[in-house]
Biopython code that builds the backbone (N, CA, C, O; Angstrom):
import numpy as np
from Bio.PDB.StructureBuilder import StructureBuilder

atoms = [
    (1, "UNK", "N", (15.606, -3.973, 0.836)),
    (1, "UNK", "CA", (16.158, -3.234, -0.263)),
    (1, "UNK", "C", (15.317, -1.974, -0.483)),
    (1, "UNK", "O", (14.098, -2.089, -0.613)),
    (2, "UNK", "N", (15.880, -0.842, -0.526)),
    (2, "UNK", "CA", (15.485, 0.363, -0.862)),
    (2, "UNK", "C", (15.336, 0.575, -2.501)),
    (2, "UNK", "O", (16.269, 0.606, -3.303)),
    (3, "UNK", "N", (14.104, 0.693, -2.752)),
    (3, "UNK", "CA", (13.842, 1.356, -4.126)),
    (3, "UNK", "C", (13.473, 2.988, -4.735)),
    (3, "UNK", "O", (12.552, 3.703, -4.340)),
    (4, "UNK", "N", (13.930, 3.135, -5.217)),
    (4, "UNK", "CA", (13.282, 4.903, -5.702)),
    (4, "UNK", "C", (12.150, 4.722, -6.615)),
    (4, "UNK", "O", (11.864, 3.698, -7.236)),
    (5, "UNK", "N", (11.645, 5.662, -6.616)),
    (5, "UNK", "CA", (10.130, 5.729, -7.557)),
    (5, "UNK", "C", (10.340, 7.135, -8.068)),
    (5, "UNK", "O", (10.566, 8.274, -7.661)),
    (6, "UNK", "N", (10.109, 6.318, -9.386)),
    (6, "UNK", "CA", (9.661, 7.781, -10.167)),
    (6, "UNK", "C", (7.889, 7.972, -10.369)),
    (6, "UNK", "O", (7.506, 9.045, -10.836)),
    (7, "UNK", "N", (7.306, 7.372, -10.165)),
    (7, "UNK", "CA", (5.928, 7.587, -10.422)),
    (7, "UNK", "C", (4.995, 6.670, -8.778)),
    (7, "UNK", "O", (5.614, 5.794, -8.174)),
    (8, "UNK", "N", (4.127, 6.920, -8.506)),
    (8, "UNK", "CA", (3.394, 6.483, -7.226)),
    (8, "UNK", "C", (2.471, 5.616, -7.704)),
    (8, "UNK", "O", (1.718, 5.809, -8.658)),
    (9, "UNK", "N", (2.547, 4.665, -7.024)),
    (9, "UNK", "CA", (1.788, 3.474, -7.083)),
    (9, "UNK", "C", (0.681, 3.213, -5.703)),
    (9, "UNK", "O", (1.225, 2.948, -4.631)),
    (10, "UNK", "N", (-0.503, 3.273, -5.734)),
    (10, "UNK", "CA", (-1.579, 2.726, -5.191)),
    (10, "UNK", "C", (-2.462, 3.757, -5.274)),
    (10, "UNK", "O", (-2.329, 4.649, -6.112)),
    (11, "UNK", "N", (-3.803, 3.703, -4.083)),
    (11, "UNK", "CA", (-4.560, 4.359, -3.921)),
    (11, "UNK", "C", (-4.487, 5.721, -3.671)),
    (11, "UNK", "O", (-5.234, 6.418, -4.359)),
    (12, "UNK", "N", (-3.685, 6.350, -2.756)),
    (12, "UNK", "CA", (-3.256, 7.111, -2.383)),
    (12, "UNK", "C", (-2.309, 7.275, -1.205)),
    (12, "UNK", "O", (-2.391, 6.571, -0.199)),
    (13, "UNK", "N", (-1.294, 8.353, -1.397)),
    (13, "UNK", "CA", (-0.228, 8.777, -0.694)),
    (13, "UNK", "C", (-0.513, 9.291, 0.877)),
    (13, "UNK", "O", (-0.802, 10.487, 0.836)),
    (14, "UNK", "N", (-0.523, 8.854, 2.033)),
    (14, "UNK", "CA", (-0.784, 9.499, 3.202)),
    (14, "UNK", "C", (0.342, 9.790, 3.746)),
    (14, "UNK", "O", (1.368, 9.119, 3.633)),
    (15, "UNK", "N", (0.189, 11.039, 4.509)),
    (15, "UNK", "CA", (1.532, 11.540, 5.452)),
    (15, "UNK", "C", (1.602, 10.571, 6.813)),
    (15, "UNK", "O", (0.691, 10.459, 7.634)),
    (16, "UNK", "N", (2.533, 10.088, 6.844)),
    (16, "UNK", "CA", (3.041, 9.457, 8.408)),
    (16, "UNK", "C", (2.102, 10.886, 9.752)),
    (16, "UNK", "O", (2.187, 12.088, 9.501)),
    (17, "UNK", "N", (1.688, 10.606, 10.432)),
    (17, "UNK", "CA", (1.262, 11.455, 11.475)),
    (17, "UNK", "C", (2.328, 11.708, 11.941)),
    (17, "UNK", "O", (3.245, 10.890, 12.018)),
    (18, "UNK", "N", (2.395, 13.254, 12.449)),
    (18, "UNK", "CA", (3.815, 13.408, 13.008)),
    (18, "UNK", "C", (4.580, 13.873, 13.055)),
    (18, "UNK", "O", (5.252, 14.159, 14.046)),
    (19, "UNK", "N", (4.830, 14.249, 11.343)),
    (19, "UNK", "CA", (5.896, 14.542, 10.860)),
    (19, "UNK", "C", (5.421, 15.024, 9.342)),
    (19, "UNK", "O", (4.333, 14.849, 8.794)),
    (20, "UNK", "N", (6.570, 15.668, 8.875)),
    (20, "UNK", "CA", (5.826, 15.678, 7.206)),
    (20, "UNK", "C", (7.354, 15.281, 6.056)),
    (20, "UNK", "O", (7.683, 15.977, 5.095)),
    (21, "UNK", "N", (8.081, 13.973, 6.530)),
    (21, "UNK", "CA", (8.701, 13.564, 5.878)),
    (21, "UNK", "C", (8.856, 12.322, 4.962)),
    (21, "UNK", "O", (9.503, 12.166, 3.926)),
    (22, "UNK", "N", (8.022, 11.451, 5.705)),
    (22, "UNK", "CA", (7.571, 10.029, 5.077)),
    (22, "UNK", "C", (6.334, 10.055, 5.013)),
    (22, "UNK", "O", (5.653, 10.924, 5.557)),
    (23, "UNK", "N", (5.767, 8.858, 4.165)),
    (23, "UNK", "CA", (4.261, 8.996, 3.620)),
    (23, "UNK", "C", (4.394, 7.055, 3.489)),
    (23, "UNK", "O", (5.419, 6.378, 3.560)),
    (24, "UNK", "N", (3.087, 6.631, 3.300)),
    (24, "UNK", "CA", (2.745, 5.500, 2.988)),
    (24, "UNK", "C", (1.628, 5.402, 1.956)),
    (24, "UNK", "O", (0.794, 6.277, 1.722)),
    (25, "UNK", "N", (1.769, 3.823, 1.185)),
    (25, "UNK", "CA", (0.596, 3.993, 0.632)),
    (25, "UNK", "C", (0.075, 2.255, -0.049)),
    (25, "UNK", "O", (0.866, 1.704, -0.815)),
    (26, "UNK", "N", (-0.971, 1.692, 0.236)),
    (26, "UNK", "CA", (-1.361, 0.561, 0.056)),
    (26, "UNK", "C", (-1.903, 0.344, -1.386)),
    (26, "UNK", "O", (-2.753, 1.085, -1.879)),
    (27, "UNK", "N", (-1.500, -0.440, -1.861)),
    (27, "UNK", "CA", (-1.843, -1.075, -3.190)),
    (27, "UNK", "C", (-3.302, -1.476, -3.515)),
    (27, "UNK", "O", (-3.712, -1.328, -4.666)),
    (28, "UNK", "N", (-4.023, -1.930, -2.641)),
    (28, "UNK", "CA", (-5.549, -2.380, -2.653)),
    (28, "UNK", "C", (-5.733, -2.730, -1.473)),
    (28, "UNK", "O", (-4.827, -3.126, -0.739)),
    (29, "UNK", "N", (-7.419, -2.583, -1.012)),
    (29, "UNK", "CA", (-7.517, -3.213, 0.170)),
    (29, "UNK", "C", (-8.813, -4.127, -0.123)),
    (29, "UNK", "O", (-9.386, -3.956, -1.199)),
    (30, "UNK", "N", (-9.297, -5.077, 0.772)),
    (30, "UNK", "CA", (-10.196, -6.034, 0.668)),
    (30, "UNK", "C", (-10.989, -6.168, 1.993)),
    (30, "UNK", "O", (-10.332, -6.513, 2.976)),
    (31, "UNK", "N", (-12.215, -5.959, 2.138)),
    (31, "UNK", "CA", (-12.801, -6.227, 3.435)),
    (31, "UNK", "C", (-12.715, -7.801, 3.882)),
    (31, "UNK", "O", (-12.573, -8.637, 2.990)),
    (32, "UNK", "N", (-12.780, -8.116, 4.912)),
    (32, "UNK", "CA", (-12.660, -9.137, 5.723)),
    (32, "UNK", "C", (-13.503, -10.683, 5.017)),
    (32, "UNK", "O", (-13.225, -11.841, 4.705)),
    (33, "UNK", "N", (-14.546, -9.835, 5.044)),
    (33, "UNK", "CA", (-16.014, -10.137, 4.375)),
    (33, "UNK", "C", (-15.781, -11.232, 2.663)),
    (33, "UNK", "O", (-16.402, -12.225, 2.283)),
    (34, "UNK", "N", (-14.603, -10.443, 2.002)),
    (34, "UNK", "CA", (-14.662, -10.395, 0.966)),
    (34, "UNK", "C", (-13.329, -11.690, 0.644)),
    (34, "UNK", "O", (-13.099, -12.153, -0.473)),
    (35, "UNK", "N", (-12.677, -12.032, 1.780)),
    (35, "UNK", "CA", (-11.578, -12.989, 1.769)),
    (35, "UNK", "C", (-12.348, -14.194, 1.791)),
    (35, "UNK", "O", (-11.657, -15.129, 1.385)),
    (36, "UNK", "N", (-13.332, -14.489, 2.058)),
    (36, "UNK", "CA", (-13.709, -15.857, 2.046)),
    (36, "UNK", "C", (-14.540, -16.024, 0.483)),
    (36, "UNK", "O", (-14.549, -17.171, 0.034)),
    (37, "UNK", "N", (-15.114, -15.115, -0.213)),
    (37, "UNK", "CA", (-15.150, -15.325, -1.939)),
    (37, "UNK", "C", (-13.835, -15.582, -2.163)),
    (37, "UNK", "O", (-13.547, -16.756, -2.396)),
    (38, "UNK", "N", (-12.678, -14.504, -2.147)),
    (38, "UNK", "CA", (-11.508, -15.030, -2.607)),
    (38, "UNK", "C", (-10.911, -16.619, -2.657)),
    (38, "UNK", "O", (-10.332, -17.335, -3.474)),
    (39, "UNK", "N", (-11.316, -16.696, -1.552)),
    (39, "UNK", "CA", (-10.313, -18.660, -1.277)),
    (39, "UNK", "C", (-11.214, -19.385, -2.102)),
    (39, "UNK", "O", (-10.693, -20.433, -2.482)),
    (40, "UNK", "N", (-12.333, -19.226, -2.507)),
    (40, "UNK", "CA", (-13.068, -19.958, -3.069)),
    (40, "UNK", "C", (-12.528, -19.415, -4.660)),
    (40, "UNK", "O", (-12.477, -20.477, -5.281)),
    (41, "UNK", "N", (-12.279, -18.764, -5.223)),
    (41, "UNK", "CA", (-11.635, -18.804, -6.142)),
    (41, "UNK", "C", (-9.772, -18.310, -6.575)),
    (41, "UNK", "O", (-9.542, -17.486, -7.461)),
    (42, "UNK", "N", (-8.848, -18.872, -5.909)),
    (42, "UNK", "CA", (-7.975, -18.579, -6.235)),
    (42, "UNK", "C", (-6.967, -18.835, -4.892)),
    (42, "UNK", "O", (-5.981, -19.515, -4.605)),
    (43, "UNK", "N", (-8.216, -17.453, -4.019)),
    (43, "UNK", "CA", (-7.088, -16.944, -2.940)),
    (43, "UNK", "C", (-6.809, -15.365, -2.933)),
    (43, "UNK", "O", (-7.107, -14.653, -3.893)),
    (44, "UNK", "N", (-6.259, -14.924, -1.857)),
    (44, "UNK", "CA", (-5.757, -13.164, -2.468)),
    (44, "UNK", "C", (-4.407, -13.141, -1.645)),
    (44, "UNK", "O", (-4.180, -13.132, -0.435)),
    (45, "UNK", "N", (-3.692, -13.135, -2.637)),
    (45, "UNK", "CA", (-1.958, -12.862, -2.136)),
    (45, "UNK", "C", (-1.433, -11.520, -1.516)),
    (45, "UNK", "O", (-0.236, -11.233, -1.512)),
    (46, "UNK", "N", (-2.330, -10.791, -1.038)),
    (46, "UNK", "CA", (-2.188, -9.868, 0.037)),
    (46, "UNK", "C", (-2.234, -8.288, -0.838)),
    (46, "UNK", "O", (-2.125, -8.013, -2.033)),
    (47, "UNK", "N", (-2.342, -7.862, -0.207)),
    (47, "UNK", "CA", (-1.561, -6.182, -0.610)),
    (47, "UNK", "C", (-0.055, -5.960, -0.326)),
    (47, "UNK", "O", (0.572, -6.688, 0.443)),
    (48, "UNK", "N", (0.723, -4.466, -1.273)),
    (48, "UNK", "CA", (1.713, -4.008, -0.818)),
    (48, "UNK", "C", (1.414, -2.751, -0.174)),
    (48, "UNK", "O", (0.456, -2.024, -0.436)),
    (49, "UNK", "N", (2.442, -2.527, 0.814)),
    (49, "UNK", "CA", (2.082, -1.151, 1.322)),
    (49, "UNK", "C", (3.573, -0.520, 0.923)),
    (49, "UNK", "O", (4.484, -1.340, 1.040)),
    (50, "UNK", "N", (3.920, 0.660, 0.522)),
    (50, "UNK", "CA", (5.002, 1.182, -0.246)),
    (50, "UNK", "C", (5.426, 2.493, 0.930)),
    (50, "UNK", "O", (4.409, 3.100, 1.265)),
    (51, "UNK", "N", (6.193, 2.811, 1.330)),
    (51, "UNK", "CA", (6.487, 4.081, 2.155)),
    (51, "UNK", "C", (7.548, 4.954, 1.431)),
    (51, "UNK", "O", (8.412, 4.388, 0.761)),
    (52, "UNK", "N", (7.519, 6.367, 1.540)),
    (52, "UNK", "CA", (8.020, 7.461, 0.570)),
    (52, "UNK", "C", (8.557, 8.262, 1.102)),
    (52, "UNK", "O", (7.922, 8.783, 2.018)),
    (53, "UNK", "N", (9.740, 8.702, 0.879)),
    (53, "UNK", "CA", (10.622, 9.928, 1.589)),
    (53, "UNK", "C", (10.427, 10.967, 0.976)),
    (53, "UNK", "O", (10.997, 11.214, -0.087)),
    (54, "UNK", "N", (9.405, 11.923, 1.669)),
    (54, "UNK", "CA", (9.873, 13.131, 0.405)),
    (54, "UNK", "C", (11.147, 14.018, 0.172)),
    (54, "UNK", "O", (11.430, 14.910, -0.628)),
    (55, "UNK", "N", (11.581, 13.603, 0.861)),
    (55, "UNK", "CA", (13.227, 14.475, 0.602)),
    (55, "UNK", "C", (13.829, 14.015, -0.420)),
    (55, "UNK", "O", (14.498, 14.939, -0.882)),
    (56, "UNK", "N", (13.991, 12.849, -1.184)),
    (56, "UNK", "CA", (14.560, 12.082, -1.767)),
    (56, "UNK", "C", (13.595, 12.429, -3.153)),
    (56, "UNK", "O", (13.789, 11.824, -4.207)),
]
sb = StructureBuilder()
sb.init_structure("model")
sb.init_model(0)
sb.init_chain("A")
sb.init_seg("    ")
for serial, (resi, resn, name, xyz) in enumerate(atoms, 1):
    if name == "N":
        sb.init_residue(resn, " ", resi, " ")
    sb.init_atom(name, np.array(xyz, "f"), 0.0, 1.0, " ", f" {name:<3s}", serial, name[0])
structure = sb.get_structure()
């Protein structure tokens, strides 16, 4: 399902290499290192990564 955004969500917006029409952008990231504290309390249900048309 395709969503529109009115406002940008994560860290920051990067351009697709390539091209200068789509962009991506990840919600949080976690070193490798840092997943094994997680399981010990909870767990970490991943990141989103969001991609952006700028034409649209």
């Amino acid at each position: 399902m395709i969503k529109r955004f009115d406002n940008v969500e994560g860290i920051g917006i990067e351009e697709i290499n390539g091209q200068n029409r789509l962009a991506f952008a990840l919600s949080d990231t976690v070193d490798f290192y840092d997943l094994i504290e997680l399981s010990e309390h909870g767990g970490y249900r991943g990141s989103v990564i969001s991609f952006y048309d700028f034409t649209n």
